[in-house]
Structure formats: structure tokens, C-alpha cells
N, CA, C and O atoms as CSV, one atom per row, in Angstrom:
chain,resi,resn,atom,element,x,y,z
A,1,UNK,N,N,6.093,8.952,7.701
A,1,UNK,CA,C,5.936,8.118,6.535
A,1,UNK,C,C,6.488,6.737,6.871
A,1,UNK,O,O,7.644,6.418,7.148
A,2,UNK,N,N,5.161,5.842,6.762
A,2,UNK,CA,C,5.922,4.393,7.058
A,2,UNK,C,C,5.686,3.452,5.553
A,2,UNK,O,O,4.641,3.175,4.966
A,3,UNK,N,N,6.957,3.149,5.266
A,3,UNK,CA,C,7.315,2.578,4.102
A,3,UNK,C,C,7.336,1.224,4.270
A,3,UNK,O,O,7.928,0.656,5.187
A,4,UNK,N,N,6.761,0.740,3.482
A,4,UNK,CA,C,7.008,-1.300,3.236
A,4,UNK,C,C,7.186,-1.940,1.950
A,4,UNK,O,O,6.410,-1.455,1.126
A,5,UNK,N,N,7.940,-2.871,1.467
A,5,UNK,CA,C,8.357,-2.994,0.228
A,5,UNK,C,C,6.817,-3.513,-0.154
A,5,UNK,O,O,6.269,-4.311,0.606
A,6,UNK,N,N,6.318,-3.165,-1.033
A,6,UNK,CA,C,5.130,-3.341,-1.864
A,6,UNK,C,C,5.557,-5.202,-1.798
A,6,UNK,O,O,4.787,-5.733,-0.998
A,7,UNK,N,N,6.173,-5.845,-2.184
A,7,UNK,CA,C,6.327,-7.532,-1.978
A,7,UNK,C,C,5.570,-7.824,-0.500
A,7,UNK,O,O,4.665,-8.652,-0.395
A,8,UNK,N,N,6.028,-7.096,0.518
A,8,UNK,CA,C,5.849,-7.692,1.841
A,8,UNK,C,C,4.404,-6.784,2.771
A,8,UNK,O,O,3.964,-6.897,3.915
A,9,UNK,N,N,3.984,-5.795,1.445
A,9,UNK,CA,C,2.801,-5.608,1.801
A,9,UNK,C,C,1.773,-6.305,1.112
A,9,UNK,O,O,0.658,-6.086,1.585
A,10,UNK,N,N,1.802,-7.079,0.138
A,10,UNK,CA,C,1.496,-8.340,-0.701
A,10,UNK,C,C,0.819,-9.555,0.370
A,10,UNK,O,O,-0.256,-10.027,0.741
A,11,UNK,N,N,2.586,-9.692,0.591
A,11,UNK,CA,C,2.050,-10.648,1.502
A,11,UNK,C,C,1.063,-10.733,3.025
A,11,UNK,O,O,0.310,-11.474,3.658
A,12,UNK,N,N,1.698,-9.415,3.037
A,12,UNK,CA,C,1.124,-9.550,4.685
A,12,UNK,C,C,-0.549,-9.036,5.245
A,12,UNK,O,O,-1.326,-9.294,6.164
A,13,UNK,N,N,-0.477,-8.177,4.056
A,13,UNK,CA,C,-2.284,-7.710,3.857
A,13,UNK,C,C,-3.141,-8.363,3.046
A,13,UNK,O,O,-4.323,-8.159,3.321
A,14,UNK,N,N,-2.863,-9.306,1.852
A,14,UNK,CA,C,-3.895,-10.323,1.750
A,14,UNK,C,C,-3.784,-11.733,1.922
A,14,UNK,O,O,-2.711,-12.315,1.766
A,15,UNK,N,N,-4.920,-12.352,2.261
A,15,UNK,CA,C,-4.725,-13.793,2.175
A,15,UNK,C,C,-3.727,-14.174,0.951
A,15,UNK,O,O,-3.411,-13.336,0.106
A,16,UNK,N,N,-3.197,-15.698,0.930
A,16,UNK,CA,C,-2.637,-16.335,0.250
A,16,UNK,C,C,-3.402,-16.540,-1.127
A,16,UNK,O,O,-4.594,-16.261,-1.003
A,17,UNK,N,N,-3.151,-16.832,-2.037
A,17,UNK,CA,C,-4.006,-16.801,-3.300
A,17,UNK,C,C,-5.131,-15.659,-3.955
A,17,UNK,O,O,-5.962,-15.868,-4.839
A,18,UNK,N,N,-4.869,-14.424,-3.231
A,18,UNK,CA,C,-5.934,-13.426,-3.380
A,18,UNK,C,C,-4.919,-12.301,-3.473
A,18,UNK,O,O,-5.282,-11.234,-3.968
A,19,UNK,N,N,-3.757,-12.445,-3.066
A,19,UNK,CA,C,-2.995,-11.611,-3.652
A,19,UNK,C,C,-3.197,-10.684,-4.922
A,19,UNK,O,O,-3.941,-11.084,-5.817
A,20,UNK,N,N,-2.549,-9.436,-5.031
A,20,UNK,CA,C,-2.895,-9.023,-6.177
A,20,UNK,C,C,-1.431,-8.957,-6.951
A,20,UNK,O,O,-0.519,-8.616,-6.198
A,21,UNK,N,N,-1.019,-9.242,-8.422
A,21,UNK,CA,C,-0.434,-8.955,-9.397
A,21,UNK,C,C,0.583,-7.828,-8.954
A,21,UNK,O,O,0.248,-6.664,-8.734
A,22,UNK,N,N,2.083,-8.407,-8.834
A,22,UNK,CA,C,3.061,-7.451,-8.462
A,22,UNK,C,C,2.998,-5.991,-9.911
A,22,UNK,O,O,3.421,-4.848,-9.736
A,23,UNK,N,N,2.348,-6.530,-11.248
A,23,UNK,CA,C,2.603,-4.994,-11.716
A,23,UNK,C,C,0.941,-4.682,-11.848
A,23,UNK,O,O,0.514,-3.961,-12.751
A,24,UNK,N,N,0.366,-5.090,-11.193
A,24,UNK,CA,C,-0.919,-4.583,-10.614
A,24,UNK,C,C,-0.916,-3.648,-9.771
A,24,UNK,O,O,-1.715,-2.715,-9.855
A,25,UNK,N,N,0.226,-3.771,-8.563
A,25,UNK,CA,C,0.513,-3.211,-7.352
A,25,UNK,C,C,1.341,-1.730,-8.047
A,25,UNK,O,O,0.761,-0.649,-7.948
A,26,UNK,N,N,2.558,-1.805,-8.655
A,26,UNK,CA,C,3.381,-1.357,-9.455
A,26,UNK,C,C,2.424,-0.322,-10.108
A,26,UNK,O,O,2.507,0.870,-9.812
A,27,UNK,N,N,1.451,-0.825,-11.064
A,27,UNK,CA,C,0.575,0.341,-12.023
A,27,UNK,C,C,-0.036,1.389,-11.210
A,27,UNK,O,O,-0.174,2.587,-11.457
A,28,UNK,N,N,-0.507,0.430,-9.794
A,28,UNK,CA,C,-1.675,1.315,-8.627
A,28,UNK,C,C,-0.458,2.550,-7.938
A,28,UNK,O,O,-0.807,3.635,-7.473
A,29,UNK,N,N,0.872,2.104,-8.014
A,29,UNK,CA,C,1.661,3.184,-7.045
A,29,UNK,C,C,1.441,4.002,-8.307
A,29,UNK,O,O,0.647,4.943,-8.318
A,30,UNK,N,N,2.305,3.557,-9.605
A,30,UNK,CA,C,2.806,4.918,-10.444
A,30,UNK,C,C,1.517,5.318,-11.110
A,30,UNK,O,O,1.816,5.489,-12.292
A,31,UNK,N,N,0.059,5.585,-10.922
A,31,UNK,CA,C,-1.308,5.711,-11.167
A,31,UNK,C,C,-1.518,6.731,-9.995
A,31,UNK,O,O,-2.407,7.558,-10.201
A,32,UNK,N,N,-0.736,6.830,-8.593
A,32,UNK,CA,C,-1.339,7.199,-7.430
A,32,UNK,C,C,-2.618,6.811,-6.990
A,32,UNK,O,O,-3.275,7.594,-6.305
A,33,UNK,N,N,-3.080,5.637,-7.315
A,33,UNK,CA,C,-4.541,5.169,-6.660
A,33,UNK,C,C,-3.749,4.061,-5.294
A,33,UNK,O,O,-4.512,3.647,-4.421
A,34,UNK,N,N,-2.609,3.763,-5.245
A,34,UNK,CA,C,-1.813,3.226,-4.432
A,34,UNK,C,C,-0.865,4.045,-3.665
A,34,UNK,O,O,0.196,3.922,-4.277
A,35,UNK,N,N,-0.700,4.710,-2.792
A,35,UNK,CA,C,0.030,5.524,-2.134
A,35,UNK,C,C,1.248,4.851,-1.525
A,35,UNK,O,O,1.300,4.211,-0.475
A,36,UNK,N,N,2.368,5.162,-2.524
A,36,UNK,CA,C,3.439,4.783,-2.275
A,36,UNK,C,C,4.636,5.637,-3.681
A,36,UNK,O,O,4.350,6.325,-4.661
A,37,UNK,N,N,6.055,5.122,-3.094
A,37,UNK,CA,C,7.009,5.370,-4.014
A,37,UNK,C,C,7.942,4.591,-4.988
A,37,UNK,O,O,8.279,3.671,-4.242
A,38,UNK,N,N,8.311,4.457,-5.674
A,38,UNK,CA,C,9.296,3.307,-6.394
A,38,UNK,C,C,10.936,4.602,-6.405
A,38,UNK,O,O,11.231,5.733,-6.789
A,39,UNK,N,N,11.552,3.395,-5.687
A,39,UNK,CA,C,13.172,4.062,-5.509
A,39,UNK,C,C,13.886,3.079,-6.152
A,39,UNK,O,O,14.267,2.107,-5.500
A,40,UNK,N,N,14.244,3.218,-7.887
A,40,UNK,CA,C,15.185,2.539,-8.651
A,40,UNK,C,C,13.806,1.403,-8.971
A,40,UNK,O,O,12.630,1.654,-9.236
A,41,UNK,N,N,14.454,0.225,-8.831
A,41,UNK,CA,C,13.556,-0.720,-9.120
A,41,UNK,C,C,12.065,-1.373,-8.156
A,41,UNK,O,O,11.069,-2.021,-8.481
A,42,UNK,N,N,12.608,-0.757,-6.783
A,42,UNK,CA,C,11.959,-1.426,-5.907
A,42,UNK,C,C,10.762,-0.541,-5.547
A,42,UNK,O,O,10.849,0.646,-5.234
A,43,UNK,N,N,9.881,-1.100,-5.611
A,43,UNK,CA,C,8.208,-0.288,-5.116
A,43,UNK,C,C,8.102,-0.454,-3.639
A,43,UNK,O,O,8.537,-1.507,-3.173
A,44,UNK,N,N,7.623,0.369,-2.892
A,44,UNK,CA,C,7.462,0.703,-1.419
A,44,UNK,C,C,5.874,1.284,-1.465
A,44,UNK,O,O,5.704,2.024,-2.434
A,45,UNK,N,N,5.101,1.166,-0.918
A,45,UNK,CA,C,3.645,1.389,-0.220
A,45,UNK,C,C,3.922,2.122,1.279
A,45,UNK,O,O,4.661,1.738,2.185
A,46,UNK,N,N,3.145,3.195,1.213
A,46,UNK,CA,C,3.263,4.616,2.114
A,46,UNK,C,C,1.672,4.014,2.831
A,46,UNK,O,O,0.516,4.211,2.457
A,47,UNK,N,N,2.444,2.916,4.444
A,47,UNK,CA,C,0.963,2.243,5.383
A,47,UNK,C,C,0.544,4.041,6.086
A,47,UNK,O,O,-0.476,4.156,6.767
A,48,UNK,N,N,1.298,5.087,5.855
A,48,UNK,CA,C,0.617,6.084,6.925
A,48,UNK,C,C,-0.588,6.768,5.701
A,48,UNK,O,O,-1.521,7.503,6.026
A,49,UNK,N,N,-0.347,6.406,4.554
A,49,UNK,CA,C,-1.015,7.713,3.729
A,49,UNK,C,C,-2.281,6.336,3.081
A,49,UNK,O,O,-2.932,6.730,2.112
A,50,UNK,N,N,-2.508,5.313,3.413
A,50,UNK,CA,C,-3.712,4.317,3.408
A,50,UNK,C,C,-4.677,4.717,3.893
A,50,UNK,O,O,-4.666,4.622,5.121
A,51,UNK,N,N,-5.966,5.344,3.268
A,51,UNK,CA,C,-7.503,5.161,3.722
A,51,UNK,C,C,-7.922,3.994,4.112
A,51,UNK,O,O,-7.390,3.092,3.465
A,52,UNK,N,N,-8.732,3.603,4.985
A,52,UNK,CA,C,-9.484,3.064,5.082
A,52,UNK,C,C,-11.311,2.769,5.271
A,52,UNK,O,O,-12.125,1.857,5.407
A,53,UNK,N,N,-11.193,4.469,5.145
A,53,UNK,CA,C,-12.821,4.682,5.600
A,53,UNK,C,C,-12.934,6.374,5.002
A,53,UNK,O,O,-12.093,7.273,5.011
A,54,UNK,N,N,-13.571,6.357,4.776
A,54,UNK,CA,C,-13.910,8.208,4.559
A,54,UNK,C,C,-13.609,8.811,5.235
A,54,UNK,O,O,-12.845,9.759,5.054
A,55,UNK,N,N,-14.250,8.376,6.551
A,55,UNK,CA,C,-14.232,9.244,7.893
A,55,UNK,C,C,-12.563,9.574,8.056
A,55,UNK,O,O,-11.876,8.583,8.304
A,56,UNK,N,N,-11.899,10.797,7.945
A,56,UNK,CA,C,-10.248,10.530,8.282
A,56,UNK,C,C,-10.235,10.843,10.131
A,56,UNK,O,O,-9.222,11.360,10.602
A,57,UNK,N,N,-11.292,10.525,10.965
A,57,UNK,CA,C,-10.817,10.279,12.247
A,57,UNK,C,C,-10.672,8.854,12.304
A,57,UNK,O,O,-9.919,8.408,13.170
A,58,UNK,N,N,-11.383,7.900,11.373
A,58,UNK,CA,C,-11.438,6.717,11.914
A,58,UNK,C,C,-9.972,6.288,11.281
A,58,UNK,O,O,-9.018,5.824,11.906
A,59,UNK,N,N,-10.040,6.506,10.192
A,59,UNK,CA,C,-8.279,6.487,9.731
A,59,UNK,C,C,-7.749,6.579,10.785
A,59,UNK,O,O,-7.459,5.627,11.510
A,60,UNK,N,N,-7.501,8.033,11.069
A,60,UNK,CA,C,-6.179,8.158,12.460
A,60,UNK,C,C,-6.772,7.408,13.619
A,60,UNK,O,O,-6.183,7.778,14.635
A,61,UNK,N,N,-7.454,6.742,13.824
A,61,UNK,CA,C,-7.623,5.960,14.702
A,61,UNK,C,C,-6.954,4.596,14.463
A,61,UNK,O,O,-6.084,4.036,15.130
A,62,UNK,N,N,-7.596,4.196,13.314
A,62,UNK,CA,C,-7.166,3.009,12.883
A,62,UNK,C,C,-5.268,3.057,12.827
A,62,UNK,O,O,-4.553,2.195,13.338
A,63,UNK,N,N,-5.000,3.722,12.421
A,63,UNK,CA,C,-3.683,4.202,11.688
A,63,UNK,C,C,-2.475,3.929,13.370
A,63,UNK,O,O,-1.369,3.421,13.551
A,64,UNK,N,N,-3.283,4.457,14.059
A,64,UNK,CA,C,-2.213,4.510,15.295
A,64,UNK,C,C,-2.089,2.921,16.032
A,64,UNK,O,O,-1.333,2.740,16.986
């Protein structure tokens, strides 16, 4: 399980201004359409449990 504070997966996976809404991000974890956890206040995004394709070989491809 690789954890990243939902802020710095914000930043670092979309462009600048295309960002999405920190309780956008927040609704998508505690919804589970966002795979991640919130510990106390702070939201974390789970990069190992991210689809990217149907296919889950291309995932674990991608993933590694």
C-alpha cells in the first residue's frame, strides 16, 4: 500500500488549474470511487489500489 497525502496527489497528477476540489477529492475517498483513507483530518490516496485501464495486467504493469 502506497499512500500520498491526497494535497500532493492534487498536485502532482494534474496540471495546474485543472486540479480537482480538495472536498471533491475528500467526497471521492469517503464515496470509495477514490481509493484511499482519511486518518483524523488528513486524506491519503492508496497510488497501488488506482486503475487505470480495465485490463488489470496493464495496471500491474503500469503500477510497477
Amino acid at each position: 500500500m502506497k499512500l500520498i497525502k491526497a494535497t500532493q496527489f492534487r498536485t502532482r497528477y494534474f496540471e495546474k488549474g485543472s486540479e480537482p476540489d480538495m472536498k471533491t477529492l475528500k467526497r471521492l475517498i469517503d464515496d470509495g470511487e477514490l481509493p484511499g483513507q482519511r486518518f483524523g483530518t488528513i486524506y491519503y490516496v492508496d497510488l497501488d489500489r488506482i486503475t487505470v485501464s480495465a485490463n488489470p495486467l496493464v495496471n500491474k504493469v503500469l503500477a510497477a
